[in-house]
N, C-alpha and C positions, 0 to 999 in steps of 0.2 A: 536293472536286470530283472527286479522283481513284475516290473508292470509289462515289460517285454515277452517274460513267462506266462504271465495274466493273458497277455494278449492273443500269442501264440495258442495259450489251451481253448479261450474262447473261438479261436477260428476253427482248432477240431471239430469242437463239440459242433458249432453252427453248419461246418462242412456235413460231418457224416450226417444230422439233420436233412440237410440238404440232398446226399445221397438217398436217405432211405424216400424223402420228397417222391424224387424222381423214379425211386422203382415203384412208388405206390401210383404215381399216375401211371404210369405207363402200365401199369397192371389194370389198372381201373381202363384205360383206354383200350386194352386188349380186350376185356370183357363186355364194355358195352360195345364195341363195335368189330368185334378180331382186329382190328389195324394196329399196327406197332412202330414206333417211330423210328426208322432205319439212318444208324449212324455209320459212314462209310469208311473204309481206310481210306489216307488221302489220295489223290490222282494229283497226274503232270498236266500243263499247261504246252502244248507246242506253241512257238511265238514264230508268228510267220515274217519272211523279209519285206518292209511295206516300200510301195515306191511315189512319186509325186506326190499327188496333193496331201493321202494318205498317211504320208510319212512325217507330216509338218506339223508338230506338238502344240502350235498357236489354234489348230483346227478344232481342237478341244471337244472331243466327240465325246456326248451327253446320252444317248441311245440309238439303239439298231432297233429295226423291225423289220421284215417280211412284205414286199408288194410284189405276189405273182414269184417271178424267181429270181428275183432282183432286192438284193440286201439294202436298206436303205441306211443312209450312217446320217444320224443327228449332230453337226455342228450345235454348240452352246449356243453362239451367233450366227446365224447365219448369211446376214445379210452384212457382216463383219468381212474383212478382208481373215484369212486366208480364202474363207468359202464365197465369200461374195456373191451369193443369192444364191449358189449351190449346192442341192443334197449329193454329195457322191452315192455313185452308187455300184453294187459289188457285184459282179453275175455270180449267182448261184452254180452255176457251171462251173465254171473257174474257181471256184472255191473246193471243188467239189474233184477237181481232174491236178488241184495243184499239187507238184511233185518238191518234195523239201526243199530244193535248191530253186526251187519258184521267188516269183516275188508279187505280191498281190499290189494289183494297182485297180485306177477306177475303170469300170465298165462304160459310165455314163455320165448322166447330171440330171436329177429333176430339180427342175427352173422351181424357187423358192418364191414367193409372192406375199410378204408380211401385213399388205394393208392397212400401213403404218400402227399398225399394235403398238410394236417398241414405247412411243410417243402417248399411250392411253392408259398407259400403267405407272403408276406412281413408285420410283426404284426401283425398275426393271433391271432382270439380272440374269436374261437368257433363257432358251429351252428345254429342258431336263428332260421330256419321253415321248416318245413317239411309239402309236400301232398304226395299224392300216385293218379297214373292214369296206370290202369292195373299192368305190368310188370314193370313199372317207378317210381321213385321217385323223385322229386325236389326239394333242398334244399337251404338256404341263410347261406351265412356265412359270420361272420361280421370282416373285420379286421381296427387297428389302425394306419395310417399312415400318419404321419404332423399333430399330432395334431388332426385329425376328423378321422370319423369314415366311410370306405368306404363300398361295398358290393362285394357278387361275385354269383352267378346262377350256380351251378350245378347240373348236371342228374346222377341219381343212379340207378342201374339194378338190378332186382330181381333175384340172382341165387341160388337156391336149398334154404336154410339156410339162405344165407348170403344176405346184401344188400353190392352191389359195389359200387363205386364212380366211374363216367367215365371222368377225367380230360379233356379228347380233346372235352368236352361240358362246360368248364367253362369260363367264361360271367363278367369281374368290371361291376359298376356301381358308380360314383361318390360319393363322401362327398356332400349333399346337406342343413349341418349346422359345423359351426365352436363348434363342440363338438365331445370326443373322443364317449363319450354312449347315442349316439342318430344317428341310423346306421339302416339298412332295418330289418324287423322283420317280414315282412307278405306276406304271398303269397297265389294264388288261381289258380287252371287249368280251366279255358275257355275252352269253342272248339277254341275259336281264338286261345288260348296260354295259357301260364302263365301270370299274372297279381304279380310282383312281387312291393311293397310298402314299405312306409319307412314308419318310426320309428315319424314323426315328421312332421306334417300336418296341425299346427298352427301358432300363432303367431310368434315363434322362426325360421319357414318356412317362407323365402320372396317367393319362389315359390313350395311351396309342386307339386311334381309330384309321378305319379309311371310308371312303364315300360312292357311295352309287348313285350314276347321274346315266342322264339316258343319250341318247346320241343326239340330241336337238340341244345339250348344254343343260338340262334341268334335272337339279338335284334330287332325286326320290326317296335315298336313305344314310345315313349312317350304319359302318359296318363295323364291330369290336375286331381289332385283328390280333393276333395270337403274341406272345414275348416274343421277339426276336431283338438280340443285343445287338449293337454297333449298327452300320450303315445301309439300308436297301437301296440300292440303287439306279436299279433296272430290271425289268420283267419280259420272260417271253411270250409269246402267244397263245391260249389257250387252247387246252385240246380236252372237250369235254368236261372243263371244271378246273383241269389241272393246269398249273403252270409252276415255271421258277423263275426264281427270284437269286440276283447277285446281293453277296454281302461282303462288308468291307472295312477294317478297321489296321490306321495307319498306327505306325510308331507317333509317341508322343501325341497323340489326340485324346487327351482327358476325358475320357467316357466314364460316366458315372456309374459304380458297380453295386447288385444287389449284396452282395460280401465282397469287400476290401480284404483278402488274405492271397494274392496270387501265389507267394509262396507255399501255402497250403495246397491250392489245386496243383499246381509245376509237382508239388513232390507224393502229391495219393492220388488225383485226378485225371491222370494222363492219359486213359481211354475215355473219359467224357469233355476233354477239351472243347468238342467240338458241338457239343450239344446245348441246344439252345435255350435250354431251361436255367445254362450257367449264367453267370455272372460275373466277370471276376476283371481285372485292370488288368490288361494286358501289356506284357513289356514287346511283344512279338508282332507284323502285323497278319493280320488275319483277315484269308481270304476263302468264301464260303459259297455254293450254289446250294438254294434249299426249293426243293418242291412244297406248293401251298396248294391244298385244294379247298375251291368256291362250293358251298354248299346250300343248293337252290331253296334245298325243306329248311334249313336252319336259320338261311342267310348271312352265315358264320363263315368266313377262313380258318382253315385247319392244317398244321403239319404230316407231311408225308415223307421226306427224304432229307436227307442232308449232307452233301459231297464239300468235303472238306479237300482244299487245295493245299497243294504242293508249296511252299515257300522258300525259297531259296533267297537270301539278301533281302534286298528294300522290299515292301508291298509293294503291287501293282492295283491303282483305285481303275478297277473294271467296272465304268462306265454304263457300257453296253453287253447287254447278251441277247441272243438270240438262237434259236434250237438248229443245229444243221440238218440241213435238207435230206439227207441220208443217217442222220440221229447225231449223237453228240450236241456238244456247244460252239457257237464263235462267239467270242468276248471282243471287246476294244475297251483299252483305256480313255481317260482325258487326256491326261498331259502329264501326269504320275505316273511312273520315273521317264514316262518318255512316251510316245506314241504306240502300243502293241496292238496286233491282231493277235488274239493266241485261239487255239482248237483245243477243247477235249474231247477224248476219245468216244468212239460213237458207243464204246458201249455202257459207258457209264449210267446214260439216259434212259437206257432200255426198259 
């Protein structure tokens, strides 16, 4: 009982520590630049009704992005049966005109073209992100080797139908945690470059970085990226620096914590839950969209926003997001708990 009390006062004491932590940056952040890190109430997720191919949880969709007005959805495989060479793909329109009692199915297919990749990488383990910039596309693909999880950058060409993969553009990137699935998942096109990011940006990170590579596949810099706890898993497209990022942390996933006391935060914490400067083992899963902004003078990522989602029962591991064409988000899972398109609301984004 005695070391339980020990224990207990020490997580105050390191708590409110922590509290006055966080009002001294955020103060010091207000000063040298007015910006202030905006914590949100949470918001709801509409889950749309998915049909065919869509709707089949083996399809394991890894990221969305943007070509033109046409949603592109990243199978993990894609050259794998459900997808079988194809990117579904989502009309913007329809998305955009659908009535709740809709059901989103595909628009399309662009024709998939691997160039036997799969077969060049040692533990290959699928696609994880996809953007689109014009005629180009950039992808991450994540393989297993020794035990952790490494990356690789490649460029892919728009021809007629098909998207190709251009091997003499592909790019490792280091294991930067001793785990096989926690590997690069995000990416973003700059006018500097690509801005490609890992999977793993907290605690279990002694030095969370991301990398900047230019669209020919060549590396030009390493980029320090900001704390962010639990999982990044997909980025939208840039608009003038800004973009967001999905975040994502299941029941039972042992995430390593800068303070071990949840019961502490659960019972004095509970308007900074969601803030990412916390830390803490979560018994709940936690589902997150945060605005990062790329910063050209510094070459720094920086925090802007952080919309904390609605939970209801299981997590849902949102995969994919991408900004809707008329504001808000559309998310898709992988195959956690099940196949979702979900919407948030357009004003959230604003």
């Amino acid at each position: 009982m005695r070391l339980l009390a020990i224990r207990r006062l020490a997580c105050r004491c390191l708590g409110a520590l922590s509290l006055w932590a966080v009002v001294w940056v955020s103060l010091a952040a207000h000063a040298q630049d007015n910006r202030v890190l905006v914590i949100s109430d949470r918001v709801d997720v509409h889950e749309e009704t998915l049909g065919g191919l869509l709707a089949d949880p083996e399809l394991e969709v890894s990221g969305l992005a943007w070509n033109g007005d046409q949603l592109v959805v990243l199978p993990q495989y894609p050259s794998q049966a459900p997808a079988l060479g194809c990117l579904p793909l989502i009309s913007g329109e329809a998305l955009g005109l659908l009535a709740s009692s809709g059901t989103v199915v595909t628009s399309g297919c662009l024709q998939w073209v691997d160039s036997g990749l799969p077969s060049q990488i040692d533990g290959f383990d699928g696609f994880e992100a996809i953007a689109f910039d014009g005629r180009h596309a950039f992808l991450l693909v994540e393989a297993k080797q020794g035990g952790r999880a490494v990356g690789y950058f490649v460029r892919a060409v728009l021809e007629g139908p098909a998207l190709v993969l251009e091997l003499d553009t592909l790019l490792k990137f280091p294991a930067q945690v001793v785990a096989e699935n926690l590997g690069y998942e995000a990416l973003v096109v700059l006018e500097e470059g690509v801005l490609v990011m890992h999977e793993a940006n907290g605690a279990v990170n002694g030095n969370p970085k991301a990398f900047l590579v230019n669209r020919d596949g060549v590396l030009l810099r390493e980029v320090q990226m900001p704390l962010i706890e639990y999982r990044v898993t997909d980025a939208t497209a840039s608009e003038q620096g800004r973009f967001w990022v999905s975040n994502y942390h299941y029941e039972g996933d042992l995430w390593p914590a800068g303070l071990d006391c949840p019961a502490f935060f659960s019972e004095f914490f509970q308007g900074f839950r969601g803030h990412p400067l916390f830390t803490s083992l979560s018994e709940r899963p936690v589902e997150r969209l945060m605005e990062l902004r790329w910063d050209p003078t510094t070459g720094t990522v920086e925090f802007e926003t952080v919309l904390n989602i609605s939970v209801q029962g299981e997590g849902r591991n949102w995969e994919g997001i991408a900004k809707g064409l008329g504001g808000g988000f559309v998310l898709f899972t992988d195959k956690y708990p099940r196949s979702i398109l979900g919407r948030v609301p357009k004003s959230v984004s604003k």
